[in-house]
C-alpha positions as CSV (number, residue, x, y, z in Angstrom):
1,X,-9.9,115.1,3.6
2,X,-9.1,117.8,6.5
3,X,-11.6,118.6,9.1
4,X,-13.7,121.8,8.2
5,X,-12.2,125.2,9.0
6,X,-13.8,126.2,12.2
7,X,-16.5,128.9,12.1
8,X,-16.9,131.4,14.2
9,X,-18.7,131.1,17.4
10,X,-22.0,132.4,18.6
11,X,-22.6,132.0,22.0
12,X,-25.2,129.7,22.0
13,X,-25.3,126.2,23.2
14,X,-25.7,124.5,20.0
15,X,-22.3,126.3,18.7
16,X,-20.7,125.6,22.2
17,X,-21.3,122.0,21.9
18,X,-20.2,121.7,18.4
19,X,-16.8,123.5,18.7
20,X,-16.4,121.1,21.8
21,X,-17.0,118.1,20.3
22,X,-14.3,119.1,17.6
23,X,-12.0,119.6,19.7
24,X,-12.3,115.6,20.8
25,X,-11.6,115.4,17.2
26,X,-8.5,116.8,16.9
27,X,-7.2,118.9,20.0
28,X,-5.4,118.7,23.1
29,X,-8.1,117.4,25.5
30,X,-9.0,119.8,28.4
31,X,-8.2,119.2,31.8
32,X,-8.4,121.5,34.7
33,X,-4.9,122.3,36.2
34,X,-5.1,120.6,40.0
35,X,-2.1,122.9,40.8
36,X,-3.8,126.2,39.9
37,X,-4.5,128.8,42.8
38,X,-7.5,128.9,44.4
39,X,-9.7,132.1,43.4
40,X,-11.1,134.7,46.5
41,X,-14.1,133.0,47.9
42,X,-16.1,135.5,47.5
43,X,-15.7,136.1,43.9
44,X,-15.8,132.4,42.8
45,X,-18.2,130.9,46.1
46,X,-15.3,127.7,45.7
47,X,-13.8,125.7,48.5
48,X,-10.4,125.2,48.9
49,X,-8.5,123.1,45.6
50,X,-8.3,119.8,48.0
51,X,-11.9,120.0,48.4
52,X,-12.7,119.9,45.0
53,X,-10.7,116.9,44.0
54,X,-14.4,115.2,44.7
55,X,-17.9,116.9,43.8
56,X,-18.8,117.9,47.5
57,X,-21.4,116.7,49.4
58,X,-24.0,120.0,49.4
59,X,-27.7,119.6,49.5
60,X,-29.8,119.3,46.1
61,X,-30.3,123.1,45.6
62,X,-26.8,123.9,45.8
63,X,-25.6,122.6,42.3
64,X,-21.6,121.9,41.2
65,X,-21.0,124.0,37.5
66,X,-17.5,122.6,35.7
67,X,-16.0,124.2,32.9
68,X,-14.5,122.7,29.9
69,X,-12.9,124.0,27.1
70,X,-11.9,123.0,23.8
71,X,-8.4,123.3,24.0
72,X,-6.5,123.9,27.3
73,X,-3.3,125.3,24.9
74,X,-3.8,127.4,22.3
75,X,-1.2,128.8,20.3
76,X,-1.2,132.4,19.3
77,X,0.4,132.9,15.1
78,X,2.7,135.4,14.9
79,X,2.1,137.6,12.5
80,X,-1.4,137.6,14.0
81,X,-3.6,135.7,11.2
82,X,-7.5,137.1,10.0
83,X,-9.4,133.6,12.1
84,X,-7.9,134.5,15.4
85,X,-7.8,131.6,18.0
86,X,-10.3,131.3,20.8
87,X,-10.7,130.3,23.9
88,X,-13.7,128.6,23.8
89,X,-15.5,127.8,26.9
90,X,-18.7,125.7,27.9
91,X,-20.4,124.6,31.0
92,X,-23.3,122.7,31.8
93,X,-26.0,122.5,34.4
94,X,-25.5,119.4,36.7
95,X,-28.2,117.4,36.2
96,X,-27.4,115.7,40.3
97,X,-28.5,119.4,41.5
98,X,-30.8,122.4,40.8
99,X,-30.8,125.2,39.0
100,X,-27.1,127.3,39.3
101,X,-28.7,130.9,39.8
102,X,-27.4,134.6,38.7
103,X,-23.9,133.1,37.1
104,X,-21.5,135.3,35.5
105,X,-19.0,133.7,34.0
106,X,-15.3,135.1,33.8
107,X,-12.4,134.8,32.4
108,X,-9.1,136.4,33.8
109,X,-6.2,137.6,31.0
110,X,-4.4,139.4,33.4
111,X,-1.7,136.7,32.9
112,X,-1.5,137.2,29.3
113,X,-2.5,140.6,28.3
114,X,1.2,142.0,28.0
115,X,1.3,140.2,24.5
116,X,-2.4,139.3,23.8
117,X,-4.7,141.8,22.7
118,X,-8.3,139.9,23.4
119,X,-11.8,140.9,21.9
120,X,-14.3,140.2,24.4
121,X,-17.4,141.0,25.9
122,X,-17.2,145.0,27.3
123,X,-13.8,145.2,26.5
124,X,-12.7,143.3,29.3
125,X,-12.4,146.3,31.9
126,X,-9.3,145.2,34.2
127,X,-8.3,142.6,32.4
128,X,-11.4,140.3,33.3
129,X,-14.3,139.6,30.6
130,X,-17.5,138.7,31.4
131,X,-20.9,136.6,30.2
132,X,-23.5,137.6,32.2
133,X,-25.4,133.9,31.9
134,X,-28.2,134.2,34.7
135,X,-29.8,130.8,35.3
136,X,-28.5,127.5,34.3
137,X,-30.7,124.7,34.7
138,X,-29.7,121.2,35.5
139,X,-30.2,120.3,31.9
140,X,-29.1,123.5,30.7
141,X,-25.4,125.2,29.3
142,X,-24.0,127.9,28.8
143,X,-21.1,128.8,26.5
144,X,-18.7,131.4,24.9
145,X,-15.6,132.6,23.0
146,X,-13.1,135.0,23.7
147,X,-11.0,135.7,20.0
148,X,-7.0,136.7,20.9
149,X,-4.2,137.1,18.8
150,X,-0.8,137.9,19.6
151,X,0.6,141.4,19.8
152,X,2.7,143.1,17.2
153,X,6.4,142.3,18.0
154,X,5.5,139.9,20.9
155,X,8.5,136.9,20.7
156,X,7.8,133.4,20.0
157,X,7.6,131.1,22.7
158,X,6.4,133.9,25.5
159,X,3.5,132.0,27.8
160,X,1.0,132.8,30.2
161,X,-2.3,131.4,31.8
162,X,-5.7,132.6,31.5
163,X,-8.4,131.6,34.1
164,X,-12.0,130.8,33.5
165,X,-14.6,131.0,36.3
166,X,-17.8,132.0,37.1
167,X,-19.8,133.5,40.3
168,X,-23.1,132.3,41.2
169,X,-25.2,133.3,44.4
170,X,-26.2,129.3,45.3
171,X,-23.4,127.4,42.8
172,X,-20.4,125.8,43.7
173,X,-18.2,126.5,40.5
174,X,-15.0,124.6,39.9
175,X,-12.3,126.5,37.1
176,X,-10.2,125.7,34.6
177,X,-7.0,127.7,33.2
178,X,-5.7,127.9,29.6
179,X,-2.4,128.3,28.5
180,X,-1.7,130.8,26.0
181,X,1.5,130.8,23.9
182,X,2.9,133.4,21.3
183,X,3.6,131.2,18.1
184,X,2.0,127.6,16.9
185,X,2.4,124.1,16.6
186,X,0.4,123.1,13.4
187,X,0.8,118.7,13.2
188,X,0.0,117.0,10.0
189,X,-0.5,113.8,8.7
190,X,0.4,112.1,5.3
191,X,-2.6,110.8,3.6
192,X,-2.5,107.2,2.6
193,X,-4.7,106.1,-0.6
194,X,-7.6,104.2,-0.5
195,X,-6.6,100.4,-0.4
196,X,-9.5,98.2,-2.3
197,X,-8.0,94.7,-2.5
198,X,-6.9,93.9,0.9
199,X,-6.4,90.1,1.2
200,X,-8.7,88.6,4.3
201,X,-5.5,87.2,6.5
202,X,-3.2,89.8,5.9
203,X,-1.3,92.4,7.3
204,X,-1.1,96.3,6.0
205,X,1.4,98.3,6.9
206,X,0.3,102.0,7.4
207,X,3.6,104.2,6.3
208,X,2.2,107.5,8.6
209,X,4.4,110.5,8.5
210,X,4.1,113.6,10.8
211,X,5.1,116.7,9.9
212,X,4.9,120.6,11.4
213,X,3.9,122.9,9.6
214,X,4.0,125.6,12.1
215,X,6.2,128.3,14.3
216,X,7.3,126.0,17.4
217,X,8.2,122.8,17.9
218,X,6.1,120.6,19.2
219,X,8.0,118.6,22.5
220,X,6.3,115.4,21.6
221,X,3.0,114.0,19.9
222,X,0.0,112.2,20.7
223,X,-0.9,109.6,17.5
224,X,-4.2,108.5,18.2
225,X,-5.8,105.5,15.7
226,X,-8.7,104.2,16.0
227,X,-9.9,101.2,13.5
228,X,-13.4,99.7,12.3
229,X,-13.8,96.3,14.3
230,X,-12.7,93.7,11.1
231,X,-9.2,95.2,11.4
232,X,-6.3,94.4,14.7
233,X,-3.6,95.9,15.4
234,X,-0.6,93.7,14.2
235,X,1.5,94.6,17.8
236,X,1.0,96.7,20.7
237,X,3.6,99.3,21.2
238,X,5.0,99.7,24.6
239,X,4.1,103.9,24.7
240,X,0.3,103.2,23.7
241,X,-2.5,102.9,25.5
242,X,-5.3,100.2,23.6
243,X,-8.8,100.5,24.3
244,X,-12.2,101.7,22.6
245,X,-13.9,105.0,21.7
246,X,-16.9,106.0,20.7
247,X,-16.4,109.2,18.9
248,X,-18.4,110.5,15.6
249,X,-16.1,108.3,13.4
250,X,-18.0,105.1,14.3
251,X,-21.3,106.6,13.8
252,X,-22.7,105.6,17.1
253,X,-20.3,102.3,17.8
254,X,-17.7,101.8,20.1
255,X,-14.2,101.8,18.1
256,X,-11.2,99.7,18.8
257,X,-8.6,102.6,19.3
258,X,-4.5,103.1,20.6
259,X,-3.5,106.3,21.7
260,X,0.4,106.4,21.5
261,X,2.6,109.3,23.3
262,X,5.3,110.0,21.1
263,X,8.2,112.0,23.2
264,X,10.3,113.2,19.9
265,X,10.6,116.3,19.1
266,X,8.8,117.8,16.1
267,X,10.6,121.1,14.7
268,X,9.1,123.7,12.4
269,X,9.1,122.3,8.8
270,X,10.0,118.8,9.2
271,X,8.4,115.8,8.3
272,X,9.0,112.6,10.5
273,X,8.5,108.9,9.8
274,X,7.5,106.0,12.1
275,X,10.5,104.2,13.9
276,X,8.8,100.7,13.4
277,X,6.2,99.9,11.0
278,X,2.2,100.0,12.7
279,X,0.4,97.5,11.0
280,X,-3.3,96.2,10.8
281,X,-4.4,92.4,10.4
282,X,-7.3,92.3,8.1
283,X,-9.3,89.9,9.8
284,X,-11.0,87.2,7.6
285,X,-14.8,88.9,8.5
286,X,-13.4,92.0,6.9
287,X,-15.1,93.5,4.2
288,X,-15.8,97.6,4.1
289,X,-13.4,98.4,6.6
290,X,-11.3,102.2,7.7
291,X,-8.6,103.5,9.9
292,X,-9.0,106.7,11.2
293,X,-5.8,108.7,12.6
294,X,-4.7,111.8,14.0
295,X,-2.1,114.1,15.8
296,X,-1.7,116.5,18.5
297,X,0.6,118.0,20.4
298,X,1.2,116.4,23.6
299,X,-0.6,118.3,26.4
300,X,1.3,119.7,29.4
301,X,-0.4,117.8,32.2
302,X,-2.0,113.9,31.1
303,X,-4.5,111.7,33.4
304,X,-1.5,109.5,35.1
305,X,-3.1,106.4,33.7
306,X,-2.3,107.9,30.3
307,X,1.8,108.4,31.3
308,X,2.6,104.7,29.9
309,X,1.2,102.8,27.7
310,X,-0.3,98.8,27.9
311,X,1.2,97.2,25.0
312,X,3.9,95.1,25.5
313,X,6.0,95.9,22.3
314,X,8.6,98.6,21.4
315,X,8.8,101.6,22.5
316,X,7.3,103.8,19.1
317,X,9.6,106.9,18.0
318,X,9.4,109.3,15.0
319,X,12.4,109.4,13.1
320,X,13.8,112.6,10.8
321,X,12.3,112.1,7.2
322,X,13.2,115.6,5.0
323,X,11.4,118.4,5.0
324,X,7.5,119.2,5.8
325,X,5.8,119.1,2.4
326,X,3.2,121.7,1.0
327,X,0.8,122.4,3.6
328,X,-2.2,121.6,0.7
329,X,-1.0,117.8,0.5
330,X,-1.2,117.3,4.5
331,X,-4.1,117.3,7.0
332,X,-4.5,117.2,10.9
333,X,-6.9,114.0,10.3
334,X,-7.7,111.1,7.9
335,X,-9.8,108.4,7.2
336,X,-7.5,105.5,5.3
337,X,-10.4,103.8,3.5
338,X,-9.7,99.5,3.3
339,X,-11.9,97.5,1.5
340,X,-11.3,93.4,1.7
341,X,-11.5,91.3,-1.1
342,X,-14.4,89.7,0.3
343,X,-17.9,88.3,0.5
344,X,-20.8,88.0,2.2
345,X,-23.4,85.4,1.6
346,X,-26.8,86.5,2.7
347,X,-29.3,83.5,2.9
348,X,-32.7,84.3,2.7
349,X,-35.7,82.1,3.5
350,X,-39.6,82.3,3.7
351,X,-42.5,80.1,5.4
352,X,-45.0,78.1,3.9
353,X,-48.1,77.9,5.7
354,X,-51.8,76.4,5.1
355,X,-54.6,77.8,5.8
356,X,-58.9,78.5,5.2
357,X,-60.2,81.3,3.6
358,X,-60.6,83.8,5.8
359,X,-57.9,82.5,8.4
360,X,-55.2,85.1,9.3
361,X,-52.1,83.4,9.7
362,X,-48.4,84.1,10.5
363,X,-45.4,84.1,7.9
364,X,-41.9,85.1,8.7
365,X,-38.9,86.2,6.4
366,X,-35.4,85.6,7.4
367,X,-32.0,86.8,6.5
368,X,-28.8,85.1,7.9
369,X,-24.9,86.0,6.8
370,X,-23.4,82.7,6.3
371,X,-20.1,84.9,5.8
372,X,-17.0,85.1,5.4
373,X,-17.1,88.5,5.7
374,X,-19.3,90.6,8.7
375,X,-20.8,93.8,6.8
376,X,-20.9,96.9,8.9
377,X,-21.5,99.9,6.3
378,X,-20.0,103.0,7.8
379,X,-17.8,103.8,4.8
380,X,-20.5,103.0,2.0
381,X,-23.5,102.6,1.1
382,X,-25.8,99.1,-0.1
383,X,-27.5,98.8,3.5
384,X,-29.4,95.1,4.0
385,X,-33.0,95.5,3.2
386,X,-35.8,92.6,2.6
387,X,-38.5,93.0,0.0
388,X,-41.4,91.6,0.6
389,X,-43.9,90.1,-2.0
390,X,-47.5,89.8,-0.5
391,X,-49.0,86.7,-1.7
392,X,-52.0,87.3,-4.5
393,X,-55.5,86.5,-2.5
394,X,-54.5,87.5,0.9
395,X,-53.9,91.1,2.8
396,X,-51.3,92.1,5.4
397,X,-53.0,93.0,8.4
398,X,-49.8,93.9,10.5
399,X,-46.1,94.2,9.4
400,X,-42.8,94.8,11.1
401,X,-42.2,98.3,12.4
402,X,-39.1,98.5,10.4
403,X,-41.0,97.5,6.8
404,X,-42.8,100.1,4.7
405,X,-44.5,100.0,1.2
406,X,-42.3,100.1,-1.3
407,X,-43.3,101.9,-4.4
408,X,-39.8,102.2,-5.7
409,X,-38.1,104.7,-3.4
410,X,-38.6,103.4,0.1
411,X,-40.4,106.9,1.6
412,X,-44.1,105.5,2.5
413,X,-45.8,104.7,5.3
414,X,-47.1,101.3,5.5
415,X,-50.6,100.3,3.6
416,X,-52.2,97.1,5.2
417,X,-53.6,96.4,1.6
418,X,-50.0,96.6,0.1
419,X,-48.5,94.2,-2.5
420,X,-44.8,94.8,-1.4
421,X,-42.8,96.4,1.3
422,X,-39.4,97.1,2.1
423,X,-37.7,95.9,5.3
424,X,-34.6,97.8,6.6
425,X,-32.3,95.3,8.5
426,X,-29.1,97.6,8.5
427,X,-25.7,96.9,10.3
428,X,-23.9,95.5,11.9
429,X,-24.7,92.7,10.8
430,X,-21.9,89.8,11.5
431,X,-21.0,86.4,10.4
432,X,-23.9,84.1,11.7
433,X,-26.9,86.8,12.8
434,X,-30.2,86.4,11.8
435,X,-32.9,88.7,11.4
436,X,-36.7,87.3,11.5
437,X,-39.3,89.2,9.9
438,X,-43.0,88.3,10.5
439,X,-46.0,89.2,9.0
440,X,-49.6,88.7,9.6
441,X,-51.9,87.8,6.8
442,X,-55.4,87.2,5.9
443,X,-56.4,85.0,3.2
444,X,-59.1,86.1,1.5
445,X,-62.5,83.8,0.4
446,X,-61.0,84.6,-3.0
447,X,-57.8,83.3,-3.0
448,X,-56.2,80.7,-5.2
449,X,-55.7,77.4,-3.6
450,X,-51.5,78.1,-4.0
451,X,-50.5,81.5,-3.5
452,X,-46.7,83.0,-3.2
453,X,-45.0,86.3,-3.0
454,X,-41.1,86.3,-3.3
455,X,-39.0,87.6,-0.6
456,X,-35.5,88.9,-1.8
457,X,-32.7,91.0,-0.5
458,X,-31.7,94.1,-1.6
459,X,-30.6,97.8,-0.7
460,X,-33.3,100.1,0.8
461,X,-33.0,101.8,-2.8
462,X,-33.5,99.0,-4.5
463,X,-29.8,98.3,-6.0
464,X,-27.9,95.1,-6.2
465,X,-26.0,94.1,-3.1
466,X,-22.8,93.1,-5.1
467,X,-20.9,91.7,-1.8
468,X,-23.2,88.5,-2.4
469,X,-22.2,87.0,-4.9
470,X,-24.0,83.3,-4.0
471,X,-27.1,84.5,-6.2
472,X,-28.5,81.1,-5.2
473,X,-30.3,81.6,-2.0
474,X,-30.5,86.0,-2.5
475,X,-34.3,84.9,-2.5
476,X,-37.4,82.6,-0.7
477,X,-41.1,82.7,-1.3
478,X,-44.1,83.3,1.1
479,X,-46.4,80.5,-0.1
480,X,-50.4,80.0,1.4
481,X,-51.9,76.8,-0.1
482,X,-55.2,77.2,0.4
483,X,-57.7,74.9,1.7
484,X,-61.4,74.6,-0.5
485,X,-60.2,77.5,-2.6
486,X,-62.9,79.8,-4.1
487,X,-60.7,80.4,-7.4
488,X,-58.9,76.7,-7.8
489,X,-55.9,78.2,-9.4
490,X,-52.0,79.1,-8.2
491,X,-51.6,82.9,-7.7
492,X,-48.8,85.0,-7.3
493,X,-45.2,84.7,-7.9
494,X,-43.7,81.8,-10.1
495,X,-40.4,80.0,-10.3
496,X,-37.6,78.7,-7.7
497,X,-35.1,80.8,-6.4
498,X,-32.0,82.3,-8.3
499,X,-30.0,80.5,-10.1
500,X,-25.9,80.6,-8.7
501,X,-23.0,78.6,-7.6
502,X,-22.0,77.8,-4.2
503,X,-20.3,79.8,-1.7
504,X,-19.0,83.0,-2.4
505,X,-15.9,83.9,-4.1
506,X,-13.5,86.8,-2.5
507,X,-13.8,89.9,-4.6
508,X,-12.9,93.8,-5.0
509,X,-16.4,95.7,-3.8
510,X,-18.5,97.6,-5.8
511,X,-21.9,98.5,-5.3
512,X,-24.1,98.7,-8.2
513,X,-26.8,101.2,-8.1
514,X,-30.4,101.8,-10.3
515,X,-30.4,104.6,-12.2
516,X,-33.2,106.9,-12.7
517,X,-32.9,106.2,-16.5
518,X,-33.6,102.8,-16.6
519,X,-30.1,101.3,-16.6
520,X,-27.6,100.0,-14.1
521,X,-24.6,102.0,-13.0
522,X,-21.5,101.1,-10.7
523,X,-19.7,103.0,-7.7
524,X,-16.8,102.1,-5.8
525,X,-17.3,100.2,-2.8
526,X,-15.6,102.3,0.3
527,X,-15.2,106.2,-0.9
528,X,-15.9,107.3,2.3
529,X,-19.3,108.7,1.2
530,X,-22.5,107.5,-0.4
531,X,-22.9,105.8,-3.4
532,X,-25.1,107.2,-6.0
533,X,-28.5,106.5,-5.7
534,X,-30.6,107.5,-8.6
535,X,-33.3,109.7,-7.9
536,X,-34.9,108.0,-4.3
537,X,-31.7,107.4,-2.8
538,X,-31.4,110.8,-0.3
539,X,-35.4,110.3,0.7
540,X,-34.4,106.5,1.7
541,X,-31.4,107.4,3.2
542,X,-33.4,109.6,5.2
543,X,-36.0,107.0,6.0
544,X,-33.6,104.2,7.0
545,X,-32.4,106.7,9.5
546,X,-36.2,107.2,11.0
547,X,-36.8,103.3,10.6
548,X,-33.6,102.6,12.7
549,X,-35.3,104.4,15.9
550,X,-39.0,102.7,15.9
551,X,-37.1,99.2,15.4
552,X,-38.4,98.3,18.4
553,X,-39.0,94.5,19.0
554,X,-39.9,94.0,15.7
555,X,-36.4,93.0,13.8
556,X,-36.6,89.8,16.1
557,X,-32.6,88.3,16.2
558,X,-32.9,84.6,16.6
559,X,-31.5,81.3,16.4
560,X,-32.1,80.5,12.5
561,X,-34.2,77.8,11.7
562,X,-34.0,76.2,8.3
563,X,-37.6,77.6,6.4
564,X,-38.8,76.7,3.2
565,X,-38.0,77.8,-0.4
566,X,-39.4,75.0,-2.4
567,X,-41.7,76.4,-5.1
568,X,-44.7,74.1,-4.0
């Protein structure tokens, strides 16, 4: 799937940041141009360039505003096209100083305007627009767009720079330029199909092509993959650059990623293979895993750091391959879903305690992966959850922050006088972690002299985790034996655990799901989105998010220890 079309902008913060933070998906990044000339002082209150090579030293109340923008090349179609391009800037407050006071913020298209036509603010009198913007505090921004689109007749290929600056009575402000250019590169990638039997221990190659799909050709590309932790890069190619991200891909987690300048050339409606193969070792912990990659054209000016790469392999080249294909079967990004043939054997255990009516005592649940395989669910659903059985006779008097009563759907708040709640574990959760879950409990002058409540794993919806396929140990008891018992009698759950073989046997994923009907159906394992959940699966969704932030110390990570699961 492509990213979404862009919208257009408001000038609001919230849009701002958005449009930003797209960019990072899939555009040149933004960097200021050190060579650029320094504007009149008394228009932009700046110091000369070499002083701004380092924030300068000024007192608190004189704050530093730097702009960014989303792209620091943008390519003009010609014919002009109905979503014009943008120049979309942002700035924020700087949270080491105060509040940046009566800024107007500029940009300058005198450089462009002989074959730009721009829609600004006030029609851009002289060939400068301007957003009045006031105050910016030090946790504040600011933000705009300015649409362009070439002129009628202009010639492919003509160029200029557009400046963007501000003025501010007590701000220093430090610019930025954009390059504007009549006619557009437009990079794709080939999509590669969903792989779902991925043997732990092997290799995949990923046959990427690159194609352009627009009016200019692009003078070289910048490949950027970036790969869920269970899968390595097979070698390290001389022109990349290896080291971790932490964009929206890894929803919240630092990603292994390589970032590879490519110097071929990329003409107007080719399509170009990879010179040597780029392949991924599936690790023997994989399980749900996903390679996300992308293209860009390679910017103009590049942090030095980024000029050579630190693998130690060839040098990576695109190589002639035909003609561009339809623009319909290409995108500018894409996930490459991978899912191992593998398992992951989820141990559960409870403790058995005894204790005097009316005693309150302490009983923890654990969950340990025994392995092979880590699970880290970012392309599916069937997140880790314990349910917990209270014991007939006695009452929970304090639960986990991350457990709530279950009544089927995983919403509720938690109900000291419960009979079962559901504890969220989520992931990652790797080969050999352990997650302890204690509750307190009071026996009650009631309660039968042996009392139990199963503990078992399952999804926060209640499904099947199908990735375990040890059934053996997928549940435990809670078990009270109760001294001088009022009622004489066992109460609560009956039976030892699950029946099962041994260790887990590698197979394709699924995740099976509860249906609101009654009966059991079965989704594929890694489609990229969420599996169905029958009719409580968006509310626990939605609680497993909120249960993730008040985790506090309550999911308690230890060093297992072995607890019991006898039926006495």
């Amino acid at each position: 799937m492509s990213l979404p079309n862009r919208r257009r902008w408001s000038a609001t913060p919230a849009a701002v940041a958005v449009v930003l933070l797209g960019a990072v998906l899939v555009g040149t990044p933004a960097q200021a141009d050190p060579s650029r000339p320094s504007p009149p002082a008394a228009e932009a209150n700046q110091p000369p360039p070499a002083a701004q090579a380092n924030r300068p030293q000024v007192a608190q109340d004189r704050p530093v505003l730097k702009f960014t923008v989303a792209r620091n090349e943008v390519g003009l179609p010609q014919p002009a096209e109905s979503d014009p391009p943008q120049i979309s800037w942002g700035v924020p407050g700087d949270p080491d100083g105060g509040t940046a006071k009566d800024v107007v913020v500029k940009i300058d298209v005198s450089g462009i305007s002989a074959f730009t036509e721009v829609r600004g603010p006030s029609g851009c009198p002289d060939d400068v627009c301007a957003w009045p913007v006031t105050d910016i505090a030090p946790d504040g921004w600011a933000g705009g767009v300015l649409d362009m689109s070439a002129k009628p007749g202009a010639a492919l290929g003509t160029t200029g720079t557009a400046r963007v600056y501000a003025t501010s009575s007590n701000a220093t402000v430090i610019d930025t330029t954009v390059k504007v250019t009549v006619g557009a590169v437009a990079l794709v990638v080939s999509r590669l199909p969903q792989t779902d039997t991925a043997e732990p221990g092997s290799t995949l190659d990923a046959p990427i092509t690159v194609a352009n799909n627009g009016s200019l050709t692009a003078e070289g590309v910048e490949l950027r993959l970036d790969t869920s932790h269970e899968l390595g890069f097979a070698q390290r190619f001389s022109n990349c650059v290896y080291g971790t991200t932490d964009l929206p891909s890894g929803n919240g987690r630092t990603l292994p990623e390589a970032v590879c300048r490519i110097s071929t050339p990329v003409e107007p409606g080719k399509r170009y293979r990879l010179s040597t193969s780029v392949g991924f070792d599936v690790k023997k912990t994989a399980l749900f895993e996903f390679v996300d990659y992308r293209v860009t054209p390679l910017a103009a000016t590049v942090p030095t750091s980024a000029k050579s790469g630190n693998g130690s392999g060839p040098v990576l080249a695109l190589v002639p391959d035909g003609s561009a294909p339809p623009s319909g079967s290409l995108t500018d990004w894409w996930r490459w879903i991978v899912n191992a043939a593998n398992t992951a054997d989820l141990d559960v255990t409870g403790d058995t305690v005894t204790a005097d009516p009316g005693d309150t005592v302490t009983l923890a649940a654990e969950i340990r992966n025994d392995g092979p395989a880590s699970v880290d669910l970012i392309t599916t659903d069937g997140q880790i959850s314990l349910l917990v059985d209270i014991p007939k006779g006695t009452t929970a008097v304090k639960v986990p922050e991350r457990c709530r009563l279950w009544k089927g759907d995983g919403t509720s708040e938690p109900d000291p006088d419960a009979p079962a709640y559901i504890c969220w574990i989520g992931s990652p959760f790797p080969v050999g972690k352990v997650a302890t879950l204690p509750f307190a409990l009071k026996v009650g002058k009631d309660a039968p002299a042996t009392t139990r409540g199963v503990v078992r794993h399952m999804s926060e919806y209640g499904a099947e985790l199908t990735y375990d396929t040890n059934k053996a140990n997928n549940k435990a008891f809670f078990t009270v034996h109760v001294t001088d018992a009022a009622g004489g009698s066992t109460g609560g759950s009956t039976g030892g655990s699950a029946g099962g073989s041994g260790g887990n046997q590698p197979q394709p994923q699924t995740i099976t799901t509860a249906q609101s009907n009654g009966t059991v159906g079965t989704t594929g394992g890694g489609t990229g989105a969420l599996a169905q959940t029958g009719s409580g699966g968006t509310s626990a969704i939605a609680w497993a998010s909120a249960a993730a932030l008040a985790a506090g110390g309550a999911l308690l990570v230890t060093t297992r220890r072995r607890r019991a699961r006898s039926a006495a």
